[in-house]
N, CA, C and O of each residue as an XYZ file, in Angstrom:
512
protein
N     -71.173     63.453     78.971
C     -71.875     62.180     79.079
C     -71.371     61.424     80.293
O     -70.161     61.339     80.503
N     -72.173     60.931     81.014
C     -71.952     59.911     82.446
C     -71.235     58.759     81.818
O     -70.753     57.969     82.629
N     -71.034     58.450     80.368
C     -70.905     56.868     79.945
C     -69.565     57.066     79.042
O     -69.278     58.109     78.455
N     -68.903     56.030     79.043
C     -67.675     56.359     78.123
C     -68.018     56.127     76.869
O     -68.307     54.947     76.667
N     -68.118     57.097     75.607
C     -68.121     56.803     74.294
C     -67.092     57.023     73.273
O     -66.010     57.566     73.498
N     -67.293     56.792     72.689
C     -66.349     56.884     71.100
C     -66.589     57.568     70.140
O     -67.125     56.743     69.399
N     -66.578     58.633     69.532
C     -66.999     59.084     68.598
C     -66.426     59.294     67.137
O     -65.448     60.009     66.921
N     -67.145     58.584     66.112
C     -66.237     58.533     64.740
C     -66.595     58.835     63.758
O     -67.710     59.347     63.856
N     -66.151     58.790     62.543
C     -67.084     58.933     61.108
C     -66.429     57.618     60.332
O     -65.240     57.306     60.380
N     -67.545     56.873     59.556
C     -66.725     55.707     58.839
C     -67.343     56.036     57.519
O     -68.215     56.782     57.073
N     -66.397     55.040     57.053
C     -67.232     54.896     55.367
C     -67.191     53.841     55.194
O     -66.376     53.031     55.634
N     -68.307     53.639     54.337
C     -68.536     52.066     53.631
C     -67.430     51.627     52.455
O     -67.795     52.180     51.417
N     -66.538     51.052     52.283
C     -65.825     50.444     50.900
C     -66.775     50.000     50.067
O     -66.268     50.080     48.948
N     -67.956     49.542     49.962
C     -68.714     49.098     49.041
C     -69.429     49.318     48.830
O     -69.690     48.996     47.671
N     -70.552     50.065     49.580
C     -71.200     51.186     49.446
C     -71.267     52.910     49.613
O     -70.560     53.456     50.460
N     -72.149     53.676     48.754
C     -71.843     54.769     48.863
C     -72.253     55.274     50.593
O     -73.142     56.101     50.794
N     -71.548     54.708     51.604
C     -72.018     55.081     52.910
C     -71.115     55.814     53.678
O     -69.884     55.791     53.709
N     -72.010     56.527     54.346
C     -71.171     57.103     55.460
C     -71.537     57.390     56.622
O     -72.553     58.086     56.618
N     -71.095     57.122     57.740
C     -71.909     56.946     59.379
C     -70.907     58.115     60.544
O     -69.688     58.267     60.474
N     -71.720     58.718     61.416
C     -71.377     58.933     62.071
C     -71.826     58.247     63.711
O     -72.918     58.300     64.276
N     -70.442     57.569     64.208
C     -70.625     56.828     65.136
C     -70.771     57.491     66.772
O     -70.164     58.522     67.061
N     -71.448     56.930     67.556
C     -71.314     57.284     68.989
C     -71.959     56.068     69.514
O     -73.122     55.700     69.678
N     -70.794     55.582     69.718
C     -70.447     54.308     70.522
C     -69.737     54.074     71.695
O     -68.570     54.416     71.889
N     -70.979     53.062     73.031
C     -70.335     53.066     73.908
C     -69.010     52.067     74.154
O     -68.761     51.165     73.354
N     -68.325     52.272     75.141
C     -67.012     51.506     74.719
C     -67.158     50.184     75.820
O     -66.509     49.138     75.790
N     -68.458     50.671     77.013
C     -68.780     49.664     77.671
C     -69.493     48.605     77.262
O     -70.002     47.996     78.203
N     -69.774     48.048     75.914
C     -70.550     47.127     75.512
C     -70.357     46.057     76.030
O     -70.985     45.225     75.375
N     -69.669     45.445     77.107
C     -69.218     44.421     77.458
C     -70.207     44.131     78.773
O     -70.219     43.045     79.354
N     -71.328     45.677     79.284
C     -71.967     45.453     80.337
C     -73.069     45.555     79.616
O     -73.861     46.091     80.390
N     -73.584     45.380     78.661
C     -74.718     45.202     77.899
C     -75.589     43.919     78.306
O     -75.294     42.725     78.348
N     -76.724     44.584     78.578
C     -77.507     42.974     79.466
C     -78.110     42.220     78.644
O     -79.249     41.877     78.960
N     -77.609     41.790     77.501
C     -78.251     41.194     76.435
C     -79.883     40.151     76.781
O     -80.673     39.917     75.866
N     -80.067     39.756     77.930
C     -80.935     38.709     78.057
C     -81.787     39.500     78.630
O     -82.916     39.144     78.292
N     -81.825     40.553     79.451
C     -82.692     41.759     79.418
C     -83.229     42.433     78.570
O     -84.332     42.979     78.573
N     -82.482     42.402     77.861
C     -82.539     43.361     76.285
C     -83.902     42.583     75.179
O     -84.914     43.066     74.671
N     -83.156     40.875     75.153
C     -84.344     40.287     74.667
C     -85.058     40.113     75.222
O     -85.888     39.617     74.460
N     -85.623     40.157     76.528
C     -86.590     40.072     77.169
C     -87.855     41.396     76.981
O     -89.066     41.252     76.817
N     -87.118     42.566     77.068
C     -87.598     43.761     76.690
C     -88.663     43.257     74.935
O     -89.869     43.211     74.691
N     -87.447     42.985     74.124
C     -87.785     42.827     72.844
C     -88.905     42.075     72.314
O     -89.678     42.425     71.422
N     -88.891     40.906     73.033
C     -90.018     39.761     73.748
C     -91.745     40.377     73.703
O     -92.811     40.219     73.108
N     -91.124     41.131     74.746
C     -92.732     42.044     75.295
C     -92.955     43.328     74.422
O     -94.023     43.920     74.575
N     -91.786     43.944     73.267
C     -92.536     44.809     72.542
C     -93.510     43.769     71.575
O     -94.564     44.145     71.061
N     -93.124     42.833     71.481
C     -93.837     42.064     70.048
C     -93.168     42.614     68.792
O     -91.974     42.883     68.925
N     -93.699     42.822     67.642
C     -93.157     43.132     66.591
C     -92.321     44.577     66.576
O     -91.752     44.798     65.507
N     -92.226     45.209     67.224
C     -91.441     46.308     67.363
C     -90.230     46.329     66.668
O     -89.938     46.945     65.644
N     -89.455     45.451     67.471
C     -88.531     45.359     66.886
C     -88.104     43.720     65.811
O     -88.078     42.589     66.297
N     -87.836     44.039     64.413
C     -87.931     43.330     63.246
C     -86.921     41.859     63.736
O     -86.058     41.652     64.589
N     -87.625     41.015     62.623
C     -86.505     39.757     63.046
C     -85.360     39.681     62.122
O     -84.530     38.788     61.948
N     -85.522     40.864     61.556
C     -84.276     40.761     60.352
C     -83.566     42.527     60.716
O     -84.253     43.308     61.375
N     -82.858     42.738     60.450
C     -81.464     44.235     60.376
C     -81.676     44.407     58.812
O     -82.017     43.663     57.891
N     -81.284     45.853     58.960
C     -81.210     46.259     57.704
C     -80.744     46.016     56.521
O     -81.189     46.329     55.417
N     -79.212     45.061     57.020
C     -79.109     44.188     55.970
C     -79.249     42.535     55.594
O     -78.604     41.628     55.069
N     -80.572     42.805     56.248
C     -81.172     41.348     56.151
C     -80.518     40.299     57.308
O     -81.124     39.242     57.484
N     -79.519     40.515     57.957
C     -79.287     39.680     59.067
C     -80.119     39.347     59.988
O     -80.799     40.263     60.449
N     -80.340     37.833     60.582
C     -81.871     37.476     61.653
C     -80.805     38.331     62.883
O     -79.589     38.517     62.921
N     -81.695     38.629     63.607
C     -81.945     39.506     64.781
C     -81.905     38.309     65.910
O     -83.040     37.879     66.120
N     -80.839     37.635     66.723
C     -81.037     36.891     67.443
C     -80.126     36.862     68.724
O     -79.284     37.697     69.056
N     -80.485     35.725     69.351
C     -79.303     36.387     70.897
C     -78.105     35.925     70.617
O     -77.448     36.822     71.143
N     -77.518     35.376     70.290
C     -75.893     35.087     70.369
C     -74.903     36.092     69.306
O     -73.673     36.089     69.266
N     -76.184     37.241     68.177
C     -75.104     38.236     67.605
C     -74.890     39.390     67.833
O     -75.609     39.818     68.736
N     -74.226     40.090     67.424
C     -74.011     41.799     68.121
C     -75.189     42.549     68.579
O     -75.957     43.034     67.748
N     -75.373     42.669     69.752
C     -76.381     43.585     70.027
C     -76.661     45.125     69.145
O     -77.838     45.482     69.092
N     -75.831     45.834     68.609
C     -75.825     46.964     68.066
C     -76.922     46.995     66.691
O     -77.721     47.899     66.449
N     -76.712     45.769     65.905
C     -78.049     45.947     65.145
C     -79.489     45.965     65.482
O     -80.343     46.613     64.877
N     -79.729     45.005     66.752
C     -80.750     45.004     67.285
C     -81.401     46.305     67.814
O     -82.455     46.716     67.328
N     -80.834     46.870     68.696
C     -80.862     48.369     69.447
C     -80.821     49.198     68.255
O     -81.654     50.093     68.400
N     -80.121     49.314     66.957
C     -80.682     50.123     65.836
C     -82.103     49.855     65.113
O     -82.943     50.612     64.628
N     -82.014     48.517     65.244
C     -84.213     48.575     65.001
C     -84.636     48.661     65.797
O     -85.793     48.417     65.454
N     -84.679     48.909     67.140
C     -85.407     49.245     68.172
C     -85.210     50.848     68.200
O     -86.306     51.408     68.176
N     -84.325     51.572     68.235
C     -84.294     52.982     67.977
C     -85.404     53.119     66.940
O     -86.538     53.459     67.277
N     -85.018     52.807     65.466
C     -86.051     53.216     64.457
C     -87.187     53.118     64.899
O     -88.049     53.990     64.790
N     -87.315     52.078     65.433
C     -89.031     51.817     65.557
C     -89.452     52.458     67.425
O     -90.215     51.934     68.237
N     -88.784     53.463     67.544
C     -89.237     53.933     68.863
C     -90.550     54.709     68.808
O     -91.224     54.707     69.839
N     -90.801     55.076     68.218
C     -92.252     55.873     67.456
C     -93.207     55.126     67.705
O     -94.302     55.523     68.103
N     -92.774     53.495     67.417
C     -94.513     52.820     67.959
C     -94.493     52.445     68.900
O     -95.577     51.911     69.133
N     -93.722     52.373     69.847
C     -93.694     52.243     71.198
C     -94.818     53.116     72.225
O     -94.263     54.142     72.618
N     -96.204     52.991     72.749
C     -97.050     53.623     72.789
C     -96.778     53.815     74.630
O     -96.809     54.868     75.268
N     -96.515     52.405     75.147
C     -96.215     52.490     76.824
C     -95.430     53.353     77.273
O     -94.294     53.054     76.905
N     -95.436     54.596     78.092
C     -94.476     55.511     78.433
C     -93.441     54.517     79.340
O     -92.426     55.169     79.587
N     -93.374     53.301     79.853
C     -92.527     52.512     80.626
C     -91.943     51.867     79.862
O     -90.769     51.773     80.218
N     -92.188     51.249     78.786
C     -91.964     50.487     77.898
C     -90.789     51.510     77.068
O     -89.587     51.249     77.129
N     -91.129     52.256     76.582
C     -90.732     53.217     75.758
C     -89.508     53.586     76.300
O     -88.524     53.495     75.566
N     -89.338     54.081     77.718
C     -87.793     54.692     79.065
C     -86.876     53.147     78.841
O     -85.669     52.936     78.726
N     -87.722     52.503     78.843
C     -86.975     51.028     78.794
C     -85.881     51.339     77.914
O     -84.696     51.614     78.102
N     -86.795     51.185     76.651
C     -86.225     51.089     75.261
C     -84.924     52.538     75.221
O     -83.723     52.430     74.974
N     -85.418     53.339     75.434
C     -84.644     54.665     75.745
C     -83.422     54.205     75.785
O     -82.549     54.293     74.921
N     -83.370     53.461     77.339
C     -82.455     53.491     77.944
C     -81.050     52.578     77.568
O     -79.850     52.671     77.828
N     -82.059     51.504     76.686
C     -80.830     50.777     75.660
C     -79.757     50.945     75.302
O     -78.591     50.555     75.368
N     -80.747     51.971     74.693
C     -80.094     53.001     73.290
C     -79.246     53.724     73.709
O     -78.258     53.683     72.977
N     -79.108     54.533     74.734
C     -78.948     55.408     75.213
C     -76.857     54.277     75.914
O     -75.708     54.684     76.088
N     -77.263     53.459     75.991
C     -76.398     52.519     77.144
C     -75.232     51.994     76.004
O     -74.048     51.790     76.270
N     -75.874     51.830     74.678
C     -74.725     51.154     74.049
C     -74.488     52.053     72.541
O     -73.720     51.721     71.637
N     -75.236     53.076     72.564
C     -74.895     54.071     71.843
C     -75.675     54.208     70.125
O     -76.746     53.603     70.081
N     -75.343     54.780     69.017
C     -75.791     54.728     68.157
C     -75.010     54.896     66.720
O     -73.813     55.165     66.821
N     -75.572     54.762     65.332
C     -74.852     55.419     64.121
C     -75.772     55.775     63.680
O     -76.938     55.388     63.765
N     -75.174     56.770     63.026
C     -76.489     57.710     62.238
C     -77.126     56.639     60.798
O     -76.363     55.755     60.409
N     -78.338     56.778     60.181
C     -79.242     56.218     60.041
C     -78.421     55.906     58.183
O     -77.710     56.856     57.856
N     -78.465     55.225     57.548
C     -77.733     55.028     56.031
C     -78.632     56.182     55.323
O     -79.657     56.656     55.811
N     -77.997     56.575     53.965
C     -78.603     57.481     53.089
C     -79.751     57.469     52.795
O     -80.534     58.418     52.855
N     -80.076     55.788     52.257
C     -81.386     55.690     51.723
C     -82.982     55.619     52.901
O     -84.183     55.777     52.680
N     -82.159     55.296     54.173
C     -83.060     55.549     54.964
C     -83.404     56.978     55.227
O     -84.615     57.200     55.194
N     -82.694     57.923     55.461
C     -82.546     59.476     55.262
C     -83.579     60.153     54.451
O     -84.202     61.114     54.902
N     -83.800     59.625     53.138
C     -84.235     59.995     52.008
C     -85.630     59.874     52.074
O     -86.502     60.722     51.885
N     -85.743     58.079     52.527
C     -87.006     57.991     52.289
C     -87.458     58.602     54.033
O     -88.684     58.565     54.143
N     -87.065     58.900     54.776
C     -87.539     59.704     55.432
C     -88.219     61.091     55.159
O     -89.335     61.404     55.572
N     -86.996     62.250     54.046
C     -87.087     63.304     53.737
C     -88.710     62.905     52.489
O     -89.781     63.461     52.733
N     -88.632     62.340     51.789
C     -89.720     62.056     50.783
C     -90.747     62.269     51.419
O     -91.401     63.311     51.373
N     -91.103     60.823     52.395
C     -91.962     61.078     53.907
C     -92.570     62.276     54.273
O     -93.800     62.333     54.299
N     -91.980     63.109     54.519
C     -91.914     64.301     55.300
C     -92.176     65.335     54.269
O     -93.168     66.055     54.381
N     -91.462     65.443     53.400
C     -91.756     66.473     52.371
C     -93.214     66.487     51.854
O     -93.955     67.467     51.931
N     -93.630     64.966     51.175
C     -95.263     65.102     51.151
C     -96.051     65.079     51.942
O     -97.246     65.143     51.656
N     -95.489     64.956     53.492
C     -96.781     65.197     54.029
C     -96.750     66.740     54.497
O     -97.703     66.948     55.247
N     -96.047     67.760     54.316
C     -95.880     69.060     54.421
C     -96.587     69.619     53.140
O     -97.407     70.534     53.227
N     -96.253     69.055     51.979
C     -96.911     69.727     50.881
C     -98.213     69.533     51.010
O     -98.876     70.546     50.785
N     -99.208     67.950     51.482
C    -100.154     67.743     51.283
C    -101.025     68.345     52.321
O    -102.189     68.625     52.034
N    -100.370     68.645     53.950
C    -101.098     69.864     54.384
C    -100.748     70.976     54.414
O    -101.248     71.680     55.291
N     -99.876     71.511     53.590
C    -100.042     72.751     52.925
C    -101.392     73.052     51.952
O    -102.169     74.007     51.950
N    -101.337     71.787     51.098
C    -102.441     72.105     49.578
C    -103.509     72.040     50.472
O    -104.234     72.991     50.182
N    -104.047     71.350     51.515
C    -105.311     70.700     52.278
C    -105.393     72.719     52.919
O    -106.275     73.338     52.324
N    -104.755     73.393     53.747
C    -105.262     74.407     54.199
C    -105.538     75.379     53.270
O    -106.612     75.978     53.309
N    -104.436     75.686     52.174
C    -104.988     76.722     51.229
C    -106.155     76.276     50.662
O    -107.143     77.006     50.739
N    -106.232     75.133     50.064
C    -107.604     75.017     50.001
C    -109.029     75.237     50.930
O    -110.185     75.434     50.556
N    -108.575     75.144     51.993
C    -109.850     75.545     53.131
C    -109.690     77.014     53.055
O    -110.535     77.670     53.665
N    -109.056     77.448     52.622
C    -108.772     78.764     53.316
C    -109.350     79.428     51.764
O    -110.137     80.372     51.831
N    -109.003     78.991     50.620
C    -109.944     79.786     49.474
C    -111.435     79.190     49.306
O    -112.334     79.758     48.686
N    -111.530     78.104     49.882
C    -113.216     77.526     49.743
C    -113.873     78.610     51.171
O    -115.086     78.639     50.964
N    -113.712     79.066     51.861
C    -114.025     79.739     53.020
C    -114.050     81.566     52.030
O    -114.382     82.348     52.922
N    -113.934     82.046     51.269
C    -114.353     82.419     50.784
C    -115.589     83.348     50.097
O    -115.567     83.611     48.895
């Protein structure tokens, strides 16, 4: 990596959590007023609340912010917009995503594999 990071595993004391970290150690060159400016012009992209309900604003840690902007990189449709956002992420690093987000990802994903699974066998015995 061109950037100095950190790499860790933590656990939650109070929840059943566990993260694996890669964090940059330069957060101190983080252009925060760029950053909201970016955030500004996605519009709702990125949420006004963090995952654990904290408001999303300029004077607190950038790292929650840049984790709802990661999640929500998917609706990011502008290929410029999008390198932007990239490049955030990319600048101040990441933790892997909590369990229950995981899950309801895998749920996600699992039915929509089963449901075009059932959708082709069915074309495929109505063809017939």
């Amino acid at each position: 990596m061109s950037e100095p990071y950190q790499e860790g595993i933590s656990r939650s004391v109070y929840l059943p959590e566990i993260s694996i970290d890669h964090t940059s150690w330069a957060l101190d060159e983080f252009d925060l007023e760029k950053f909201m400016a970016l955030v500004r012009e996605l519009g709702d992209i990125v949420p006004e609340r963090d995952k654990y309900g904290r408001p999303i604003d300029q004077v607190s840690d950038p790292r929650p912010k840049v984790e709802a902007l990661f999640v929500n990189l998917h609706r990011i449709k502008n290929p410029d917009l999008r390198e932007r956002a990239e490049d955030f992420v990319r600048s101040i690093g990441l933790k892997s995503p909590d369990i229950y987000y995981l899950v309801k990802i895998l749920k996600e994903s699992s039915r929509n594999i089963i449901n075009s699974l059932s959708e082709q066998i069915e074309k495929s015995f109505l063809r017939k």
